[in-house]
Backbone as JSON, one array per atom type, in Angstrom:
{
  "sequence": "XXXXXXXXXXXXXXXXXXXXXXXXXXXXXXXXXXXXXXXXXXXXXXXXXXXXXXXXXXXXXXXXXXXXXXXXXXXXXXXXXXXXXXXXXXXXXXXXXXXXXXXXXXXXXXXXXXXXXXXXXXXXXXXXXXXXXXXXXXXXXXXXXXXXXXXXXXXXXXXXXXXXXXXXXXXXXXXXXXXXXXXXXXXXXXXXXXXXXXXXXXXXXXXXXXXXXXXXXX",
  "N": [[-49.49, 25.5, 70.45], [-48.8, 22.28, 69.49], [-48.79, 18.94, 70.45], [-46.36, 16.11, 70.13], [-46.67, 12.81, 70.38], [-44.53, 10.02, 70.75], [-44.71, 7.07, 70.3], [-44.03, 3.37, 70.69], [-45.25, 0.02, 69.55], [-48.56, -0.96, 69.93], [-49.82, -3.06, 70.22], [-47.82, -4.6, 72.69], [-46.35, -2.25, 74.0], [-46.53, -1.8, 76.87], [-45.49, 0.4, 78.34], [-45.88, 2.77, 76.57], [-48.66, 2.94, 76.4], [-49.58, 3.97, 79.08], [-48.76, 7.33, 78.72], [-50.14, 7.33, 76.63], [-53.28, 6.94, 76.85], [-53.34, 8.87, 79.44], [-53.78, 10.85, 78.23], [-55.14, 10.9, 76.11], [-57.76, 9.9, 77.38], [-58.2, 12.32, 78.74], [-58.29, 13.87, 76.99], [-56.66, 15.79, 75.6], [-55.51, 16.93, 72.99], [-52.53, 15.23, 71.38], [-50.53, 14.25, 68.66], [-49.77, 11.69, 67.27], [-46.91, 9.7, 66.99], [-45.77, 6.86, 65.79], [-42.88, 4.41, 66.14], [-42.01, 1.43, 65.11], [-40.84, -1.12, 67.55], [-37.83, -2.74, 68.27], [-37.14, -3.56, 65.49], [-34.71, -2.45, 63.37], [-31.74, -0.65, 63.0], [-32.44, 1.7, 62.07], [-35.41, 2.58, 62.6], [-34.33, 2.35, 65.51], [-32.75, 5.04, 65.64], [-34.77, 6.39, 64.36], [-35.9, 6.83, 66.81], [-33.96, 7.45, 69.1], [-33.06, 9.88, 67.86], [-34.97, 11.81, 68.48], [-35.39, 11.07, 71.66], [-32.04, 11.01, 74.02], [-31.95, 8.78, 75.37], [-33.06, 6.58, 74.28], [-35.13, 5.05, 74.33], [-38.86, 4.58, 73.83], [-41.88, 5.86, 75.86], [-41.61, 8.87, 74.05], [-42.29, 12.51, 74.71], [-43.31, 15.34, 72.86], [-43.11, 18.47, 73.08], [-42.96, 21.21, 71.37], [-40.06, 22.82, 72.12], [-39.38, 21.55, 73.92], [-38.79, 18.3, 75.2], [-39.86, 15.27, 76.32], [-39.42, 12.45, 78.31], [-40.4, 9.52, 79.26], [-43.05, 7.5, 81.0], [-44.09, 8.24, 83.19], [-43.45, 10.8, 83.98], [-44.41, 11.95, 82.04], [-46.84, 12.42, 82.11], [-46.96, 13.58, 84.13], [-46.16, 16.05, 83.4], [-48.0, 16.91, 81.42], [-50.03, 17.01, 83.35], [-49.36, 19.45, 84.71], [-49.01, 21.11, 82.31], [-51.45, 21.12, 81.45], [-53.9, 21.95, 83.16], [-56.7, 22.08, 83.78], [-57.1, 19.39, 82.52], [-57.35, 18.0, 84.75], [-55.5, 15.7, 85.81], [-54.76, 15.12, 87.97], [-55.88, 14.09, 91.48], [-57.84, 16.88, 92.55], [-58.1, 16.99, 95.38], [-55.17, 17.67, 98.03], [-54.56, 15.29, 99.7], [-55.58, 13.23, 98.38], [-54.49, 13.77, 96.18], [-51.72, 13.44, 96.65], [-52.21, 10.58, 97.68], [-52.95, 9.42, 95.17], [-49.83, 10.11, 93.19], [-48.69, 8.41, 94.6], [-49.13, 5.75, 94.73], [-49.27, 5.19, 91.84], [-46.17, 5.72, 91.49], [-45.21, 3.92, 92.85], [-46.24, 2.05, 90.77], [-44.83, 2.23, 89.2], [-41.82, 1.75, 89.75], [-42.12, -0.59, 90.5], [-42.88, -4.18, 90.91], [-41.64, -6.04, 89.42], [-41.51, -9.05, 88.82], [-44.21, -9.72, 88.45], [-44.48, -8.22, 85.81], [-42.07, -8.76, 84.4], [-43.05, -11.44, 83.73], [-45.1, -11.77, 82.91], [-45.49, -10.21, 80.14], [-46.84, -7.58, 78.35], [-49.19, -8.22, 75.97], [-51.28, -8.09, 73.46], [-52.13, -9.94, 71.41], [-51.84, -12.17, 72.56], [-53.21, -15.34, 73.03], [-55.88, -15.71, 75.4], [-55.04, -17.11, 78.29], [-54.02, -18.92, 81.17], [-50.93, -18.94, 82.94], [-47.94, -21.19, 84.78], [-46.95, -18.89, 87.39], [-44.76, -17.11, 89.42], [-44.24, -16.98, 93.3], [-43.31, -14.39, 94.17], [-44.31, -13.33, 91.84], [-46.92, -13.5, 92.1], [-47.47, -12.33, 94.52], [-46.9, -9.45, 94.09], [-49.49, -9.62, 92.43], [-51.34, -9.92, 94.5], [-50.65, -7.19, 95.97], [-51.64, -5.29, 94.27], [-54.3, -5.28, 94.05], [-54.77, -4.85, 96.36], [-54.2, -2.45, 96.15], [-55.75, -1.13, 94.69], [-58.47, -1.93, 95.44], [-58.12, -0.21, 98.2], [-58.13, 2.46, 97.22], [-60.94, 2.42, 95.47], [-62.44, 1.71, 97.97], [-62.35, 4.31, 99.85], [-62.44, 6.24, 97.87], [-64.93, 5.79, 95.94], [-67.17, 6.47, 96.15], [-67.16, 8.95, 94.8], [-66.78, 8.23, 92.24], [-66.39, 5.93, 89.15], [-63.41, 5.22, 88.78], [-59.9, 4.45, 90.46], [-59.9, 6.81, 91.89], [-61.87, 7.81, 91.9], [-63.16, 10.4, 89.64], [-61.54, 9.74, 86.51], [-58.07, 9.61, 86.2], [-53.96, 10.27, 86.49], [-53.16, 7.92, 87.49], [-54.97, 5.48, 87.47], [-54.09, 5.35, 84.37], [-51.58, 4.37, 85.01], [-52.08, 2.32, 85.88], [-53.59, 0.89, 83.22], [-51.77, -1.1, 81.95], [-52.09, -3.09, 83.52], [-54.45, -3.99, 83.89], [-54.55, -5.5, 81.26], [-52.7, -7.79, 81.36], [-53.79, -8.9, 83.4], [-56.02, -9.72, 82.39], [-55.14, -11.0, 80.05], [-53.48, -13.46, 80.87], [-55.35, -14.58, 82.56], [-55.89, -13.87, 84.92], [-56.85, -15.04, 87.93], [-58.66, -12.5, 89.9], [-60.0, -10.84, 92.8], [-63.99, -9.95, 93.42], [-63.99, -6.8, 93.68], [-61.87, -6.17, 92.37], [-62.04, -6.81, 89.75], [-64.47, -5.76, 89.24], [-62.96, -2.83, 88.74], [-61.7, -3.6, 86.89], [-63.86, -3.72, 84.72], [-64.53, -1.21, 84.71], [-62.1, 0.07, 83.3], [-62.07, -1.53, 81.27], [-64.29, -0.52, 79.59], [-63.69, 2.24, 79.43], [-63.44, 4.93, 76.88], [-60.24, 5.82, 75.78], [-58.82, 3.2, 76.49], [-60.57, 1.41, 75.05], [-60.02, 1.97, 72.39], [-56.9, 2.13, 72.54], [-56.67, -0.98, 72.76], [-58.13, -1.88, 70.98], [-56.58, -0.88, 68.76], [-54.76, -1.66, 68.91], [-55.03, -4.62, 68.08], [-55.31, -4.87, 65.78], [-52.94, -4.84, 64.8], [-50.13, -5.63, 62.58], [-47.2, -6.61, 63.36], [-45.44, -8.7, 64.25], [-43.14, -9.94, 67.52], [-40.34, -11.89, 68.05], [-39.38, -11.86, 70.37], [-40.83, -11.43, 72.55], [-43.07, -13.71, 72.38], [-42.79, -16.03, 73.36], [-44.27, -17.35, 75.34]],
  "CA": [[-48.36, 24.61, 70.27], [-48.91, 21.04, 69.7], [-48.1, 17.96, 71.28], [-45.99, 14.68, 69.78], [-46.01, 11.61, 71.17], [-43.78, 8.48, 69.87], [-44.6, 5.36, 71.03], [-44.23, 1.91, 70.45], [-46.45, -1.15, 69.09], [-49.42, -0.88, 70.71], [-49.74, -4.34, 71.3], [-46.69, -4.89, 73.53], [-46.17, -1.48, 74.84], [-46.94, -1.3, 77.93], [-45.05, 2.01, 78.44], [-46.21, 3.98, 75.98], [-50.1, 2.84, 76.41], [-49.73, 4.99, 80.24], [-48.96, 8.14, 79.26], [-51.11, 7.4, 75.53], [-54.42, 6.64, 77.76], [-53.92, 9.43, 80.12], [-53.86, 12.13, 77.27], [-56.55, 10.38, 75.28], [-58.9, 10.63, 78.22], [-57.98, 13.71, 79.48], [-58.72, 15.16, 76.07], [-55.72, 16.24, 75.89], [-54.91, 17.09, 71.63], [-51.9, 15.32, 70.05], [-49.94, 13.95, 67.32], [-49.51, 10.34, 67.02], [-45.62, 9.12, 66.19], [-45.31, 5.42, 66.08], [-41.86, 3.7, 65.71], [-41.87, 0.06, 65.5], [-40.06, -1.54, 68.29], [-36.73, -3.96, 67.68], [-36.73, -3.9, 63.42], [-33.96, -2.79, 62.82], [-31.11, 0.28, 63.23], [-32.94, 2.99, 61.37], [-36.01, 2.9, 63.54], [-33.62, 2.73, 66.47], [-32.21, 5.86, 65.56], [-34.98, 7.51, 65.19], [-35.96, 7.17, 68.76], [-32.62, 8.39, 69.46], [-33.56, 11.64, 67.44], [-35.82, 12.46, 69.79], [-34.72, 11.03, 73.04], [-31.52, 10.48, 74.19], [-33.03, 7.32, 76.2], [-33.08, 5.29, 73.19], [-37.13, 4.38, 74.4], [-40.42, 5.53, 73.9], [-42.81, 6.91, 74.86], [-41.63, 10.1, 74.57], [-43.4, 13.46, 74.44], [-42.18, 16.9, 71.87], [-44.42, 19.93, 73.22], [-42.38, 22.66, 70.76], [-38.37, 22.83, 72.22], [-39.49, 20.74, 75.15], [-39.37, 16.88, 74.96], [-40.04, 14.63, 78.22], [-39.4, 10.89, 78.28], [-40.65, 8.08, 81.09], [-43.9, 7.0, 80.95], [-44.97, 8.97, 84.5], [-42.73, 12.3, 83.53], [-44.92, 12.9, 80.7], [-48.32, 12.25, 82.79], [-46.85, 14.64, 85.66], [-45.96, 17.06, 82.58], [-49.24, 16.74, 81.23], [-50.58, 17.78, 84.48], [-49.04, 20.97, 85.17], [-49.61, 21.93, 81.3], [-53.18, 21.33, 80.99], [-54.39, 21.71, 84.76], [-58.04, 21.93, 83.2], [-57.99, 18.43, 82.31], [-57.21, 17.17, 86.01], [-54.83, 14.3, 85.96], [-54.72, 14.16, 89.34], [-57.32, 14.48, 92.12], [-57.47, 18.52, 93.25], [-57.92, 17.23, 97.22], [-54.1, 17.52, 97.79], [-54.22, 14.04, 100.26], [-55.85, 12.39, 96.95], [-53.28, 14.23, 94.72], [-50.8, 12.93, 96.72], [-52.26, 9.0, 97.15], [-52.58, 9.07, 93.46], [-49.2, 9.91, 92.49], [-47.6, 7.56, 95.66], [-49.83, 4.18, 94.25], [-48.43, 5.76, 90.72], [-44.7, 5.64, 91.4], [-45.23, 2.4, 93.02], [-45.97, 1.27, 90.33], [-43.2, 3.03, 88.32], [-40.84, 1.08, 89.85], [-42.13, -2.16, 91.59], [-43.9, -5.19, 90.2], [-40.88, -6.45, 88.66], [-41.82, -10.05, 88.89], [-45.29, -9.75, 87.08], [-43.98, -7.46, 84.24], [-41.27, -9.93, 83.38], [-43.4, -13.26, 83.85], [-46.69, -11.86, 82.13], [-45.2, -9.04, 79.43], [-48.14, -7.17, 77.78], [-49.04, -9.09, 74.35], [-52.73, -8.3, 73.51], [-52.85, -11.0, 70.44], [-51.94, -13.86, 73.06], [-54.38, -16.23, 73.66], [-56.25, -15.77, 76.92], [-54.67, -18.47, 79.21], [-53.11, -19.09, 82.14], [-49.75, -19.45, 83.15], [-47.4, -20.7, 86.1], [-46.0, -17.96, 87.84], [-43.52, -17.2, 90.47], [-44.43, -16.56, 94.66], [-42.96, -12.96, 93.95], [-45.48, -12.49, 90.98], [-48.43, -13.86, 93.06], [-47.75, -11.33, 95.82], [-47.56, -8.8, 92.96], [-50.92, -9.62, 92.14], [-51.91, -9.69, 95.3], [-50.27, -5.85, 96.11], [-51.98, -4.3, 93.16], [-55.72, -5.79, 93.99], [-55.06, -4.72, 97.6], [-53.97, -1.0, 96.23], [-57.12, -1.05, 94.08], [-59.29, -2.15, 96.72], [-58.12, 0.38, 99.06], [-58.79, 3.33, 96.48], [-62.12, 2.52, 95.65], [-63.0, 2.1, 99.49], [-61.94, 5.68, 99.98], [-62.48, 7.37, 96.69], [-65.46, 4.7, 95.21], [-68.11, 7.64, 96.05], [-66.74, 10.07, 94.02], [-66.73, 7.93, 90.84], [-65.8, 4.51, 89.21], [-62.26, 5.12, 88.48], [-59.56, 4.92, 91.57], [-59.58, 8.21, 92.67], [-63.09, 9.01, 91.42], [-62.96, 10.63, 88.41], [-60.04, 9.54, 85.73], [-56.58, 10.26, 86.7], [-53.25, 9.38, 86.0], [-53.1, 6.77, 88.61], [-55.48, 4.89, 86.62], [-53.71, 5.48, 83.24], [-50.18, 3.89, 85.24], [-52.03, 0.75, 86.29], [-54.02, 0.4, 82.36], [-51.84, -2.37, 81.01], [-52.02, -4.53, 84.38], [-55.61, -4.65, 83.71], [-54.52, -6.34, 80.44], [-51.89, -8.27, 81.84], [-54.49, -9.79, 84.15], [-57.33, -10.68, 81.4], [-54.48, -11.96, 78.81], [-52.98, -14.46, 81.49], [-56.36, -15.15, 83.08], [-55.58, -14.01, 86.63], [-58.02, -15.06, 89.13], [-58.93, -11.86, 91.02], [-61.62, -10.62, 93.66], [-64.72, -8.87, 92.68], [-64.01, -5.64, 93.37], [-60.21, -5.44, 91.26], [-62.77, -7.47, 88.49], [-65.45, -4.67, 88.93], [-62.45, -1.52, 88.37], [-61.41, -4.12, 85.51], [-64.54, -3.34, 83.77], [-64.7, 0.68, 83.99], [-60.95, 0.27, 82.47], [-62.17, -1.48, 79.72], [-65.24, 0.75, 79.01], [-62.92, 3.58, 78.56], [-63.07, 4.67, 75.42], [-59.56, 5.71, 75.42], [-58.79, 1.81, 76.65], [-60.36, 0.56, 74.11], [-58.98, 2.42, 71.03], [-55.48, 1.54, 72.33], [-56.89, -2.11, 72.46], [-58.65, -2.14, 69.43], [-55.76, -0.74, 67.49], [-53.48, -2.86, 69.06], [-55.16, -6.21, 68.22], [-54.92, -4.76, 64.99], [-51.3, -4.46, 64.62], [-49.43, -7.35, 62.36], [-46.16, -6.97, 63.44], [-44.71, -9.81, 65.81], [-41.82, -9.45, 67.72], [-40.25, -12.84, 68.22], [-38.84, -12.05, 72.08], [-42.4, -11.5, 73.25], [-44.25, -14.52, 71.73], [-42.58, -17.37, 74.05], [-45.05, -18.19, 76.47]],
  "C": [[-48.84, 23.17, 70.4], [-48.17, 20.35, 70.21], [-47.62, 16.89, 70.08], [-46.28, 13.67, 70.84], [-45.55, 10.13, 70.45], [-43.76, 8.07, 71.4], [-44.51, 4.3, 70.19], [-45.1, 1.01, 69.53], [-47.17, -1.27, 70.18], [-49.84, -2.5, 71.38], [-48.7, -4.97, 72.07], [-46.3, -3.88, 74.13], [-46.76, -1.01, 75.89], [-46.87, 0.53, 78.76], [-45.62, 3.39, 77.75], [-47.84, 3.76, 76.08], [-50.19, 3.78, 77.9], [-49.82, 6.24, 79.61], [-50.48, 8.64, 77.57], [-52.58, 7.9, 76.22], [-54.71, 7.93, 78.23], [-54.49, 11.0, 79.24], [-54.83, 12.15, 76.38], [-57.68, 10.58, 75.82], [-58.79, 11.52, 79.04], [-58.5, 14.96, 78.35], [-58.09, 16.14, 75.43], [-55.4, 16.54, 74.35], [-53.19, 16.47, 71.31], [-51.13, 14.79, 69.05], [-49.34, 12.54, 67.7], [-48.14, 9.56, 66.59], [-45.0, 7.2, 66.61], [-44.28, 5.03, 65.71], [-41.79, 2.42, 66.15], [-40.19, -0.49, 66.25], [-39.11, -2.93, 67.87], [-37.25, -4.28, 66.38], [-35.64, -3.79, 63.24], [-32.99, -0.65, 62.95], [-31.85, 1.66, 63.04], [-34.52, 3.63, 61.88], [-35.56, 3.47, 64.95], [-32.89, 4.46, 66.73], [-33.07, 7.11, 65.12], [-35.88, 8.16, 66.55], [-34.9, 7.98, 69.03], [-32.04, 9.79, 69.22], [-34.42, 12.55, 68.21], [-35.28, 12.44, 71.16], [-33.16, 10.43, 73.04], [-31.58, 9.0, 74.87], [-32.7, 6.12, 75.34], [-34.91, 4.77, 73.44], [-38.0, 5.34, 74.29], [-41.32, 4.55, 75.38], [-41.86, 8.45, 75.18], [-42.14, 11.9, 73.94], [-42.51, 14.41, 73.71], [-43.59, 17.59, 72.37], [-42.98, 21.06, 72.41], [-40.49, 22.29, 71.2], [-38.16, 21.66, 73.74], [-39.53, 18.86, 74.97], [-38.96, 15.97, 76.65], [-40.43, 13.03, 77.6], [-39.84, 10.39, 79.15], [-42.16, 8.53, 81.04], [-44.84, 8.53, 82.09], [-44.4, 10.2, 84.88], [-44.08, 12.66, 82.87], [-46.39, 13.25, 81.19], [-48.31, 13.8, 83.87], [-46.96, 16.33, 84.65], [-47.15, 17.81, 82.33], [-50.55, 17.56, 82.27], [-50.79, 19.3, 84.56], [-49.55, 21.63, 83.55], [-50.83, 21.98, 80.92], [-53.58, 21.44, 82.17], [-55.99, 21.64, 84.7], [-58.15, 20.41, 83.27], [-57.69, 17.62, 83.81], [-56.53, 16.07, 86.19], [-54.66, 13.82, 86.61], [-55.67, 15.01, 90.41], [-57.19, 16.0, 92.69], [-57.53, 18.46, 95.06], [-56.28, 17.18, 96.75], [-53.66, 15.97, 98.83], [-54.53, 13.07, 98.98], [-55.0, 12.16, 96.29], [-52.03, 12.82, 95.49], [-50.74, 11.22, 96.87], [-51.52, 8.46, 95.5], [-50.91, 8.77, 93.09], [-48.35, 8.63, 93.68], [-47.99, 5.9, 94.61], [-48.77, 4.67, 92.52], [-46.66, 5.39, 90.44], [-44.58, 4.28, 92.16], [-45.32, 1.28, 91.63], [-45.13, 1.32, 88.87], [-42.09, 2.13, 88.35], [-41.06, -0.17, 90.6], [-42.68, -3.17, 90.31], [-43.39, -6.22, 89.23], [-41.51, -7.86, 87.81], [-43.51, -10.43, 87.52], [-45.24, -9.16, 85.72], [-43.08, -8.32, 83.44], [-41.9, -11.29, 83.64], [-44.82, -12.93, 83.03], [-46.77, -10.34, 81.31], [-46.79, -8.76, 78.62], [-47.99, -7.42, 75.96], [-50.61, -9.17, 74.12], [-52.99, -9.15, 72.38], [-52.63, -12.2, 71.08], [-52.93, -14.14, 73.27], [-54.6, -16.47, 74.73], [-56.22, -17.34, 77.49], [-54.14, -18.22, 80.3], [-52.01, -19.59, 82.31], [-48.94, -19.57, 84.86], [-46.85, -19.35, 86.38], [-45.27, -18.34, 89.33], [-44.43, -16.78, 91.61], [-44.41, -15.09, 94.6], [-44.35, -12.73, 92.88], [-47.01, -12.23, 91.59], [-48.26, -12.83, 94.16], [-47.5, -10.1, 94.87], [-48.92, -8.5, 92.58], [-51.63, -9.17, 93.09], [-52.11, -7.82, 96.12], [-51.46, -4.98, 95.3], [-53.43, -4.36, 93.68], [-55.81, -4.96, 95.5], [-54.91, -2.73, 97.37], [-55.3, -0.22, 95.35], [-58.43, -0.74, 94.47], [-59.37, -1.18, 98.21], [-58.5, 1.77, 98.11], [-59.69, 3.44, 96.22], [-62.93, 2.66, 96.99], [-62.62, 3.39, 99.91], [-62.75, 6.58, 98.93], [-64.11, 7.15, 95.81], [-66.61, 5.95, 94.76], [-68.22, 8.56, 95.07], [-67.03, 9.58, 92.29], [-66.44, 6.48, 90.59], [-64.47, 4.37, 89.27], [-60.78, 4.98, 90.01], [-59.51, 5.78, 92.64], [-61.22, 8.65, 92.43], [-63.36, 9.04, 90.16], [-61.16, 10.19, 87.76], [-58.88, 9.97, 86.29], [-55.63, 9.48, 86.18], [-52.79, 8.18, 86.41], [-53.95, 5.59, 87.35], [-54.64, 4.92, 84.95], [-52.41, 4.42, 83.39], [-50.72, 2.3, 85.39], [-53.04, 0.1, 84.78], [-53.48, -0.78, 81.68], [-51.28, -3.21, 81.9], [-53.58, -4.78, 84.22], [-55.54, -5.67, 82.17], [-54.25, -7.58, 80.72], [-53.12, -9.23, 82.64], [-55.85, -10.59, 83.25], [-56.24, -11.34, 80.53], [-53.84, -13.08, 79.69], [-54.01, -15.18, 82.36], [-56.57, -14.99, 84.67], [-56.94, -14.04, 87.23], [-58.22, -13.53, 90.48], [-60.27, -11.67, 91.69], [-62.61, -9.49, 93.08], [-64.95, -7.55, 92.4], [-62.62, -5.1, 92.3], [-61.54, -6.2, 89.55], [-63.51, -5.85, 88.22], [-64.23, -3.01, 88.47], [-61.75, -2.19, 87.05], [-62.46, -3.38, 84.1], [-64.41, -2.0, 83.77], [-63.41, 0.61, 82.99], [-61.13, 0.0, 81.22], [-63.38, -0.77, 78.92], [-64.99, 1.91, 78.8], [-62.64, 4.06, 77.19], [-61.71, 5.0, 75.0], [-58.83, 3.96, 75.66], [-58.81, 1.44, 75.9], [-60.31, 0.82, 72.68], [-57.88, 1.91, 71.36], [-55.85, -0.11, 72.35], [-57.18, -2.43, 71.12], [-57.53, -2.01, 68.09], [-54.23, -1.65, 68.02], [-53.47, -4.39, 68.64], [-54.98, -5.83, 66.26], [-53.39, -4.82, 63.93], [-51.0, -5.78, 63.85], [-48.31, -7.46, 62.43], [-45.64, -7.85, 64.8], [-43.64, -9.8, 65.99], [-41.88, -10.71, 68.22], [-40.01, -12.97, 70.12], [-40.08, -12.13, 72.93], [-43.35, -12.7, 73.02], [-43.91, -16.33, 72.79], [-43.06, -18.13, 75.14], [-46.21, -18.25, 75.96]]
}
């Protein structure tokens, strides 16, 4: 049984590049459904053929379809358990998915002050107190994973996981706005972008020529 997955424009989806990534390097087989984001009703609708949600990304395994970015990763999990998505210690497993759903739902501040736009021009911008301790959160949850896990591998946990897949487009986010971080969130910068699933969704994202006007104002 194959897999779907509809997502987004790769250069602005942040959402659908998580659970893209973790299935790309997991090895995972399957089917590519892009619908360009805000055109126009008839795209809209058919997201809405799939998910009730109205958003991507969301996954079709056969009669099964699973929406939200860190659903489809957890999904993913349990149906392929071969490719490991998350670490087999079960204190690991459970770091992973905690840093994971952190950042599911936190980080507000840097997501809306530095949206993911891989054809902007690497610069810097003000931000807010809230975003800056944002920054600061993520580098410090980074930094504490490799000091724990570093042994095992380059990636947070070690080897790949979906932890790493949830935090792939704040490593953008931080090279397209120029963020000043410390050398070790720099040094798990680089394995991210030596991923080769990384940098297919980069590569085909800088590719992309559709511009969405709401995203282009900073």
């Amino acid at each position: 049984m194959s897999l779907s997955l509809v997502i987004g424009n790769k250069n602005y989806s942040s959402w659908s590049m998580r659970p893209w990534v973790a299935l790309k390097a997991a090895g995972i087989p399957f089917a590519e459904v892009f619908v360009p984001l805000y055109t126009d009703a008839a795209d809209k609708q058919r997201i809405l053929d799939v998910t009730p949600s109205g958003k991507v990304p969301a996954l079709v395994d056969g009669e099964i379809t699973v929406w939200d970015s860190l659903a489809i990763i957890e999904y993913a999990a349990e149906r392929f358990p071969d490719a490991k998505l998350w670490p087999e210690d079960q204190a690991a497993r459970a770091h992973a998915r905690s840093v994971s759903a952190e950042m599911h739902s936190g980080f507000m501040p840097l997501r809306n002050e530095c949206g993911m736009n891989l054809h902007r021009p690497v610069r810097a911008k003000a931000l807010s107190d809230d975003a800056k301790a944002n920054i600061r959160r993520i580098q410090q949850i980074w930094a504490d994973c490799r000091a724990r896990y570093g042994k095992y591998g380059p990636y947070l946990f070690g080897a790949f996981s979906g932890a790493d897949a949830m935090y792939a487009p704040v490593v953008h986010r931080f090279l397209t706005y120029d963020i000043d971080v410390a050398p070790e969130a720099r040094a798990y910068m680089d394995t991210m972008q030596a991923l080769p699933a990384f940098r297919q969704w980069t590569d085909e994202g800088l590719a992309e020529t559709i511009v969405i006007p709401r995203f282009e104002d900073d």
